[in-house]
PDB file of N, CA, C and O in Angstrom, chain B, residues numbered from 101:
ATOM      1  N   UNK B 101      20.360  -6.061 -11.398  1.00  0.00           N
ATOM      2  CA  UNK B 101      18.960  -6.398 -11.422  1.00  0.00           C
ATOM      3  C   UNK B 101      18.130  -5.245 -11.987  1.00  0.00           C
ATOM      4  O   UNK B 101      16.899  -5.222 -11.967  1.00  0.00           O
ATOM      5  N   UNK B 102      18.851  -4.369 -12.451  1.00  0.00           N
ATOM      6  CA  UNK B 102      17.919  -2.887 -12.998  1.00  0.00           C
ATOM      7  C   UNK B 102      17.029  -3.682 -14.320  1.00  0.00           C
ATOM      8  O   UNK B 102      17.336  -4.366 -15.297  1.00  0.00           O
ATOM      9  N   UNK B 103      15.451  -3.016 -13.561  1.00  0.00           N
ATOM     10  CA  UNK B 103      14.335  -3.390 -13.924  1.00  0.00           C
ATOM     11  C   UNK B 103      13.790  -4.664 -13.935  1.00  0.00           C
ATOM     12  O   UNK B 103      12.933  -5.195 -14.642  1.00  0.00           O
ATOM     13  N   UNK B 104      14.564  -5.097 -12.867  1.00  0.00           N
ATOM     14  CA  UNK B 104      13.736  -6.960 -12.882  1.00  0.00           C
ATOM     15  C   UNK B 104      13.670  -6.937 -11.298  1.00  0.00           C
ATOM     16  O   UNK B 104      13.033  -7.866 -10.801  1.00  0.00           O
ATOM     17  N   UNK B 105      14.319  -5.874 -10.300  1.00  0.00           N
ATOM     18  CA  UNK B 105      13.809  -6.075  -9.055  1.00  0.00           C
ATOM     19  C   UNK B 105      12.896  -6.329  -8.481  1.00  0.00           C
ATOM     20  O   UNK B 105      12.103  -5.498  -8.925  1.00  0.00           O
ATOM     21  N   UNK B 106      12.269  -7.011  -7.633  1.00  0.00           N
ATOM     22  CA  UNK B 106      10.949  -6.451  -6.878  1.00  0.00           C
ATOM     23  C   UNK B 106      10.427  -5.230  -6.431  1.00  0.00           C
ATOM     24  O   UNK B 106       9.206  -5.114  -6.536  1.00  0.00           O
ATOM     25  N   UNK B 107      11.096  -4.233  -5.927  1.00  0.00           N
ATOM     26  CA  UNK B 107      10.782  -3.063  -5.644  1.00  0.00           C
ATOM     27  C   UNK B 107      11.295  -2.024  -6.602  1.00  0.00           C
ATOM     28  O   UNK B 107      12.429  -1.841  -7.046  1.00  0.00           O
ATOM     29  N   UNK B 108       9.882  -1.237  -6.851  1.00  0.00           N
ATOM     30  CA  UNK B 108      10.722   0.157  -7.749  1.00  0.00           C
ATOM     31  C   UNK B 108      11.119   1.142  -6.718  1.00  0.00           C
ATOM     32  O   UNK B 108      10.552   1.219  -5.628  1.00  0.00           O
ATOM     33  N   UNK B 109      12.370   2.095  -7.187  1.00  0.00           N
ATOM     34  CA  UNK B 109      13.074   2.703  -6.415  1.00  0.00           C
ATOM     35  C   UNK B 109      12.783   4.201  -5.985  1.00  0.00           C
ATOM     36  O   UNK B 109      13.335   4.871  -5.112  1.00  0.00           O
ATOM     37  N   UNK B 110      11.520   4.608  -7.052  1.00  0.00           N
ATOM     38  CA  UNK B 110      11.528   5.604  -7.168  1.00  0.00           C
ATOM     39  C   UNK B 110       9.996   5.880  -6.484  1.00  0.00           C
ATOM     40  O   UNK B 110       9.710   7.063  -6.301  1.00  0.00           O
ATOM     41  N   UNK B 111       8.978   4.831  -6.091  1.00  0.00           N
ATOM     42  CA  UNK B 111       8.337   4.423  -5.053  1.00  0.00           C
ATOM     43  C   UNK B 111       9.040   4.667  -3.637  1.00  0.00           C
ATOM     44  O   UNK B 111       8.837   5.492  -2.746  1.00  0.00           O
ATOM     45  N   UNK B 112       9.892   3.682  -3.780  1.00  0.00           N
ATOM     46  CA  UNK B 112      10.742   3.658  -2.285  1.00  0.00           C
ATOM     47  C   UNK B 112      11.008   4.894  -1.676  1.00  0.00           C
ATOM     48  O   UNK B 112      10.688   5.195  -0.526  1.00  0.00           O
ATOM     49  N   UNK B 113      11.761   5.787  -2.698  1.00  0.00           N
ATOM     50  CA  UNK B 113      11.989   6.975  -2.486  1.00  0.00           C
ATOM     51  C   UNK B 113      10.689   7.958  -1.968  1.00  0.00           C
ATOM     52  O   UNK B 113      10.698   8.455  -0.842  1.00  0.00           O
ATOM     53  N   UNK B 114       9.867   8.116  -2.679  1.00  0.00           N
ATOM     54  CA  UNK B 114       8.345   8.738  -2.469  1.00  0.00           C
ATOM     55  C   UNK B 114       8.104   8.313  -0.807  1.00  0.00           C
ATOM     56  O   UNK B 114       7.960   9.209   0.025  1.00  0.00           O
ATOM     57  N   UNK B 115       8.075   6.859  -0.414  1.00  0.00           N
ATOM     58  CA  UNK B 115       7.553   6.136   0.620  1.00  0.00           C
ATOM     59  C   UNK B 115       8.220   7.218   1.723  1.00  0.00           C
ATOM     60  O   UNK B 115       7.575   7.811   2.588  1.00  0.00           O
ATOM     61  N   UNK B 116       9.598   7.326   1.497  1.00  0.00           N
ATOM     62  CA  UNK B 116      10.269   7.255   2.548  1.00  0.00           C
ATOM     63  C   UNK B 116      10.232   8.972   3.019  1.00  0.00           C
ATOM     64  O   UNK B 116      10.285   9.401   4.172  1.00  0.00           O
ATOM     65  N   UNK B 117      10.123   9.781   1.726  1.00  0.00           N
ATOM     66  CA  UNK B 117       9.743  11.197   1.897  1.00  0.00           C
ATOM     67  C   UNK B 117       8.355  11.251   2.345  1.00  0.00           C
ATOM     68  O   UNK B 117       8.187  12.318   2.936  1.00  0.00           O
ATOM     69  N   UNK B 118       7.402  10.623   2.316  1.00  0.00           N
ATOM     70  CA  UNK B 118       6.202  10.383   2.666  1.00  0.00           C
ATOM     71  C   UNK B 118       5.894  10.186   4.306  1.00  0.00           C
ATOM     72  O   UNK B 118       4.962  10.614   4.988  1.00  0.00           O
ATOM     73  N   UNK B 119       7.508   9.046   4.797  1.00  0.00           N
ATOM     74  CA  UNK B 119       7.225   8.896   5.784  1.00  0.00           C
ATOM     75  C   UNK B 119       7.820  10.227   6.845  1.00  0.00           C
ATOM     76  O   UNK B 119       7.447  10.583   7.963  1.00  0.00           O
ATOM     77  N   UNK B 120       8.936  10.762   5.897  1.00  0.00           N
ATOM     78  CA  UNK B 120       9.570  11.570   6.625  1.00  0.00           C
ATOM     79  C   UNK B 120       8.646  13.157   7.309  1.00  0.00           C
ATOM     80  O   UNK B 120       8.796  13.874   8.298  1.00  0.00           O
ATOM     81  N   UNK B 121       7.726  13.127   6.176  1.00  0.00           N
ATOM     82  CA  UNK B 121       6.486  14.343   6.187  1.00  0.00           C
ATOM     83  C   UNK B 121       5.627  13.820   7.422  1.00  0.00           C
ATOM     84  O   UNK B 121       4.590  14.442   7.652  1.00  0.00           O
ATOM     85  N   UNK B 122       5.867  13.022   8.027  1.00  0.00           N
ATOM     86  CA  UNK B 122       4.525  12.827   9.207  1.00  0.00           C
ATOM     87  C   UNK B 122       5.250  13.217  10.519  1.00  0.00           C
ATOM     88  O   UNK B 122       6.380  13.160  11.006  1.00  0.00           O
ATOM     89  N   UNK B 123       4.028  13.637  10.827  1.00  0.00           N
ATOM     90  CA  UNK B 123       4.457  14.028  12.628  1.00  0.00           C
ATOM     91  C   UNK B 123       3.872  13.276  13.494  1.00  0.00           C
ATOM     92  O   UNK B 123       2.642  13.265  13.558  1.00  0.00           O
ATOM     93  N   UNK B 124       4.934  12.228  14.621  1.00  0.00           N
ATOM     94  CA  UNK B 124       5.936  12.155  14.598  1.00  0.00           C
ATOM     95  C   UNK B 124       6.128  11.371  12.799  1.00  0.00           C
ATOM     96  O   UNK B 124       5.281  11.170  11.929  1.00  0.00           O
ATOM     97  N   UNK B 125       7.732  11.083  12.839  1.00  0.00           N
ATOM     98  CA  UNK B 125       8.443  10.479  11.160  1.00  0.00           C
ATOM     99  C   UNK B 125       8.187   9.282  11.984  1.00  0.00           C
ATOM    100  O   UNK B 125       7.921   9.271  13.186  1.00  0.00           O
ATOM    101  N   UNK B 126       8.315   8.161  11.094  1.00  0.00           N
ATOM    102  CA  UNK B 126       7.839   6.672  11.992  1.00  0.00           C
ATOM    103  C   UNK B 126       9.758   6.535  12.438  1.00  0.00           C
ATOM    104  O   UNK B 126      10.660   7.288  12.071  1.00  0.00           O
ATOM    105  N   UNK B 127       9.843   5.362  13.281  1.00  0.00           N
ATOM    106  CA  UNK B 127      11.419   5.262  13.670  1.00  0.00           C
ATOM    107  C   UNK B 127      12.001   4.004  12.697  1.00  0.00           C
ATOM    108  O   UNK B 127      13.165   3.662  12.491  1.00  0.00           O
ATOM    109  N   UNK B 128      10.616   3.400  12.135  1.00  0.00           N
ATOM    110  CA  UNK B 128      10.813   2.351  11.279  1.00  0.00           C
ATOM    111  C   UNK B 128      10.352   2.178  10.177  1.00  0.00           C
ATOM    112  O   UNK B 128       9.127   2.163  10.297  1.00  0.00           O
ATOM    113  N   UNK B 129      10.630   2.044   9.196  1.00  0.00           N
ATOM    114  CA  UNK B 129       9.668   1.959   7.656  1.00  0.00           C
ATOM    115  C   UNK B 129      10.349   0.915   7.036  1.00  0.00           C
ATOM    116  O   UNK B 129      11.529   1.108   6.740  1.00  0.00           O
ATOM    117  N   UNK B 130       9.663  -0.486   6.708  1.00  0.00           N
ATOM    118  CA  UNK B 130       9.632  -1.229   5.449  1.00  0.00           C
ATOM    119  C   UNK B 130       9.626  -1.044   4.543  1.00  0.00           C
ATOM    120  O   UNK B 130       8.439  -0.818   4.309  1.00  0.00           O
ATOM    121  N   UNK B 131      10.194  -0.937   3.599  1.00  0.00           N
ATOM    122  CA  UNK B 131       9.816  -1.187   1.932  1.00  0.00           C
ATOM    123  C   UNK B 131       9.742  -1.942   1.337  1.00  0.00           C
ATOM    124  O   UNK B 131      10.829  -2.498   1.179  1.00  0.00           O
ATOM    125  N   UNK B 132       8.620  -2.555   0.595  1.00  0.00           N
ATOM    126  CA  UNK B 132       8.038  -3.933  -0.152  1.00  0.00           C
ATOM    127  C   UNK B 132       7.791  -4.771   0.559  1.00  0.00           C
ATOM    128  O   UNK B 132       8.176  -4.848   1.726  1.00  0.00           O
ATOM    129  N   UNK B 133       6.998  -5.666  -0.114  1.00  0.00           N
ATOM    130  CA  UNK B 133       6.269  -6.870   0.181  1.00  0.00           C
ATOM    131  C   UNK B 133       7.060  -7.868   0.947  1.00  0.00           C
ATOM    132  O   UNK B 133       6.731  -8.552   1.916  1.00  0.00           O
ATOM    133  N   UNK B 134       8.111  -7.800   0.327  1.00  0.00           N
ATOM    134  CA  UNK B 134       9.022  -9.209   1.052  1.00  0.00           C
ATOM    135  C   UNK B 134       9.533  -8.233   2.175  1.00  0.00           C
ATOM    136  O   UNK B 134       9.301  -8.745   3.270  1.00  0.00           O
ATOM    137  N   UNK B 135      10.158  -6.984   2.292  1.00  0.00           N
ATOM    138  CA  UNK B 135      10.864  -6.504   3.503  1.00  0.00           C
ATOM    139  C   UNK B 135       9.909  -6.499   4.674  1.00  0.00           C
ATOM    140  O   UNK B 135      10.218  -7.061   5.725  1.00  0.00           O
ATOM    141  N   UNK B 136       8.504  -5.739   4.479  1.00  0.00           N
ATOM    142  CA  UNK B 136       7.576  -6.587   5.372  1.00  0.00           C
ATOM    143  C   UNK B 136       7.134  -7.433   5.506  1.00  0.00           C
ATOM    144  O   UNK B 136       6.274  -7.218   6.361  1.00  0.00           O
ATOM    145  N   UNK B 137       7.090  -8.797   5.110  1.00  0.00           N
ATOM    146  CA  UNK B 137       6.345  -9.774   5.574  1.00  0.00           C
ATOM    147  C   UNK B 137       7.949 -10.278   6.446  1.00  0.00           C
ATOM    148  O   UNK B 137       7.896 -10.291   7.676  1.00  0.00           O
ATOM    149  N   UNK B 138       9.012 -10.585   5.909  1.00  0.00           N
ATOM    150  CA  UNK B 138      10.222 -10.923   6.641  1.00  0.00           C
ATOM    151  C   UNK B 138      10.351 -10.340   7.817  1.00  0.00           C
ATOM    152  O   UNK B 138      10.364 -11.103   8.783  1.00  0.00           O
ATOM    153  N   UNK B 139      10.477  -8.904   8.068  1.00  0.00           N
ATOM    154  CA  UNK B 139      10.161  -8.359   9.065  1.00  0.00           C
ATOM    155  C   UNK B 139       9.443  -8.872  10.435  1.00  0.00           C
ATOM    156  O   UNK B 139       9.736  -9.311  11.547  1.00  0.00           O
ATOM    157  N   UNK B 140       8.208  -8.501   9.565  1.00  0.00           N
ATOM    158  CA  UNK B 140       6.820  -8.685  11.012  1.00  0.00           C
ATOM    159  C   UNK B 140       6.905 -10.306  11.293  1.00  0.00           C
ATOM    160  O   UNK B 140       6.819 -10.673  12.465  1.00  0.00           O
ATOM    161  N   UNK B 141       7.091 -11.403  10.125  1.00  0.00           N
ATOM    162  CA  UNK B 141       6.894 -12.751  10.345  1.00  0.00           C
ATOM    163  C   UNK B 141       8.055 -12.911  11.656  1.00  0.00           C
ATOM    164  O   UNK B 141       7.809 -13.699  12.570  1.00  0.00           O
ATOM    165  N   UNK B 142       9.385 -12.054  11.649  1.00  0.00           N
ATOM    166  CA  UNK B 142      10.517 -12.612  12.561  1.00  0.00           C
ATOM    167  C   UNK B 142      10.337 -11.919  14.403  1.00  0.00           C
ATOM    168  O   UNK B 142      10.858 -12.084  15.507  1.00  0.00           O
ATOM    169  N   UNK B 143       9.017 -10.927  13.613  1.00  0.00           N
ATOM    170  CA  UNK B 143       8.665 -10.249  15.274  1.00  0.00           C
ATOM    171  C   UNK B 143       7.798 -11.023  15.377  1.00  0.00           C
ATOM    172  O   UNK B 143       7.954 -11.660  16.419  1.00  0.00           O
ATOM    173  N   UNK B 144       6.802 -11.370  14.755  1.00  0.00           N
ATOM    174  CA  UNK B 144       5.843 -12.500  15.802  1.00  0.00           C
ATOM    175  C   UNK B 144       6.504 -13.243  15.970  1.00  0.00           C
ATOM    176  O   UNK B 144       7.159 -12.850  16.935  1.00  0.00           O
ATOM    177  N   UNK B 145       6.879 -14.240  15.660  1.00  0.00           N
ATOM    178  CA  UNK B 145       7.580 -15.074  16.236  1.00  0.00           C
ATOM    179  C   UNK B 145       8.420 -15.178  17.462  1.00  0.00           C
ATOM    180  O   UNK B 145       8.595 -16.140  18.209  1.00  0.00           O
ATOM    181  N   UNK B 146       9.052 -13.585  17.512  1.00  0.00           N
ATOM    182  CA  UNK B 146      10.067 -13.400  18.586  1.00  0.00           C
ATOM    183  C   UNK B 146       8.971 -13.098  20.029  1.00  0.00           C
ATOM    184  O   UNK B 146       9.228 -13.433  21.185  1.00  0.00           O
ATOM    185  N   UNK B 147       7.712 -12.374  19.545  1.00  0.00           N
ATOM    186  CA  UNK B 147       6.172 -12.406  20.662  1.00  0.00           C
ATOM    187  C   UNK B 147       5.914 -13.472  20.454  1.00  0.00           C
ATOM    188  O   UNK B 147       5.631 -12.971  21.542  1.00  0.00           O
ATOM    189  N   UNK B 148       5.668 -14.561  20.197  1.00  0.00           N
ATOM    190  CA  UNK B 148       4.788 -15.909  20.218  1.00  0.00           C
ATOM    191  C   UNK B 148       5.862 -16.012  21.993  1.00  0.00           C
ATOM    192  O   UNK B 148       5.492 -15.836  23.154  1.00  0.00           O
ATOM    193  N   UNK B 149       7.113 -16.339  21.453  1.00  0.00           N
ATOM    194  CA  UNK B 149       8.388 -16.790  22.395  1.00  0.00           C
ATOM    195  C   UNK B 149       7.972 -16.155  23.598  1.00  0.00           C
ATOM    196  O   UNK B 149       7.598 -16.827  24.560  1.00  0.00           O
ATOM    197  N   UNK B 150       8.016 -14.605  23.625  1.00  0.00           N
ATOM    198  CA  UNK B 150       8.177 -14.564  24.713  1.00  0.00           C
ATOM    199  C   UNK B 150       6.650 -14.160  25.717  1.00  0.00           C
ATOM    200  O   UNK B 150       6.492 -13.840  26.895  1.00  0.00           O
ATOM    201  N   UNK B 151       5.928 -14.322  24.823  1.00  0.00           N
ATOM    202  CA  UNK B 151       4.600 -14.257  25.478  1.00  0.00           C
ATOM    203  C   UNK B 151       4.183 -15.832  26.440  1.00  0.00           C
ATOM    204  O   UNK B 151       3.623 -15.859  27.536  1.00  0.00           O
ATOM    205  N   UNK B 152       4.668 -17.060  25.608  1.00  0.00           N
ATOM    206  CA  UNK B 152       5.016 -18.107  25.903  1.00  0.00           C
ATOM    207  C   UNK B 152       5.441 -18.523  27.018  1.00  0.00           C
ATOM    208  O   UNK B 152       5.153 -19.661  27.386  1.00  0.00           O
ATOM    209  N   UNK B 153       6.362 -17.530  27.935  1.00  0.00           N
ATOM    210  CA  UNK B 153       6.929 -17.675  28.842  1.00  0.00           C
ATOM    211  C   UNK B 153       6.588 -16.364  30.186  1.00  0.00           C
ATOM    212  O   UNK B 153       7.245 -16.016  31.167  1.00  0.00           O
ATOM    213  N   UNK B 154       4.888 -15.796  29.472  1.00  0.00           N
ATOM    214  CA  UNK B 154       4.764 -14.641  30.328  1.00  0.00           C
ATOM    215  C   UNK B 154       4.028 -15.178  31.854  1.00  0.00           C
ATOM    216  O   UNK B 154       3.538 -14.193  32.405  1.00  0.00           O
ATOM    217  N   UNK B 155       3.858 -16.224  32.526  1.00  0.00           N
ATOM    218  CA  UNK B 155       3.836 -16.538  33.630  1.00  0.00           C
ATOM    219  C   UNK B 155       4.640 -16.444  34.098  1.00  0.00           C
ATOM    220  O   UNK B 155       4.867 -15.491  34.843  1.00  0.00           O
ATOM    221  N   UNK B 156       5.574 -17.544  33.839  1.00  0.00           N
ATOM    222  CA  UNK B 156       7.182 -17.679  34.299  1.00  0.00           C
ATOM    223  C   UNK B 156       8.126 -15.850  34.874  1.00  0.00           C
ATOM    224  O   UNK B 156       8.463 -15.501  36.005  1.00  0.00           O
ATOM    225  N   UNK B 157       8.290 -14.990  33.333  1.00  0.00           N
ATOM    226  CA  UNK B 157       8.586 -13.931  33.619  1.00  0.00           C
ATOM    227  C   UNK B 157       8.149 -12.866  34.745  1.00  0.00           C
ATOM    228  O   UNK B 157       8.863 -11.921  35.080  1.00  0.00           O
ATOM    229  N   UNK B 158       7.000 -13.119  35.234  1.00  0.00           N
ATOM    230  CA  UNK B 158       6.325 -12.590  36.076  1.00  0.00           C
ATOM    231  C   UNK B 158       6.146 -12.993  37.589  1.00  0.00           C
ATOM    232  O   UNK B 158       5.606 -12.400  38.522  1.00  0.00           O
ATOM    233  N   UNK B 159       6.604 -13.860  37.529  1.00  0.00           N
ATOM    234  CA  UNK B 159       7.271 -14.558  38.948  1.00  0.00           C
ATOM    235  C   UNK B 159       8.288 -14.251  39.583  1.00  0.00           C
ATOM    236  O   UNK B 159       8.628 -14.714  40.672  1.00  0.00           O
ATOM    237  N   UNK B 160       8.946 -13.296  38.820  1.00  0.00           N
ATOM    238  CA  UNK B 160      10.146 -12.544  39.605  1.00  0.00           C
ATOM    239  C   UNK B 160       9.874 -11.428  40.098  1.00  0.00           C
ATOM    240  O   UNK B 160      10.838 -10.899  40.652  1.00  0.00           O
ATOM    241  N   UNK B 161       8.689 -10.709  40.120  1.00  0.00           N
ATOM    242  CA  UNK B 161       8.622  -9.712  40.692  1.00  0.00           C
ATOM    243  C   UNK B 161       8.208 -10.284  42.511  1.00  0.00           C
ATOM    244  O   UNK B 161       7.793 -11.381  42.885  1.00  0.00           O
ATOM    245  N   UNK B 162       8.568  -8.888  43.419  1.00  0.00           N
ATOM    246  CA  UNK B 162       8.169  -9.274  45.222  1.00  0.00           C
ATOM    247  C   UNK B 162       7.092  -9.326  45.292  1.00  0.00           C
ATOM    248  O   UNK B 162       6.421  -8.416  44.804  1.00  0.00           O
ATOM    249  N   UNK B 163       6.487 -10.411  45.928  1.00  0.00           N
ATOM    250  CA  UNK B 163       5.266 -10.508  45.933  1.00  0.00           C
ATOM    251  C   UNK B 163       4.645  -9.043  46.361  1.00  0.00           C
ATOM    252  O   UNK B 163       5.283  -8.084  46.796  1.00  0.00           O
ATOM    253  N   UNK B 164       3.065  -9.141  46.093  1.00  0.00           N
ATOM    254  CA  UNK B 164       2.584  -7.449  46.385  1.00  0.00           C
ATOM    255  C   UNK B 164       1.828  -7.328  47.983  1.00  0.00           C
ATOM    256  O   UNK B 164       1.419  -6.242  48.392  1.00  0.00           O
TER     257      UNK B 164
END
C-alpha cells in the first residue's frame, strides 16, 4: 500500500515521539482517523452497556 495508505508514517512517527515527550507519556495513543473513531466507537459502546446496568450493579453492595 506504499503511498495509497491512510496514514502517513512519518506523522505517526512524530505523533508518537510527541507523545512520548509529555509528562506523564499517555498509556494509550491512536493513530489516524479510522484507529480512533474504531477505538472510542467500541468503548462507548462497551459504557452505554455497562452504565445500562448501573442500578442493578450497585445492589450488591451491604446495605449502609
Amino acid at each position: 500500500m506504499d503511498g495509497v495508505q491512510p496514514g502517513d508514517p512519518r506523522r505517526g512517527a512524530r505523533a508518537v515521539i510527541a507523545a512520548m515527550a509529555q509528562d506523564p507519556p499517555p498509556r494509550r495513543l491512536l493513530l489516524g482517523h479510522g484507529g480512533f473513531d474504531a477505538v472510542t466507537t467500541t468503548l462507548e459502546a462497551a459504557l452505554a452497556d455497562i452504565r445500562s446496568n448501573k442500578t442493578l450493579s450497585r445492589t450488591t453492595d451491604f446495605p449502609a
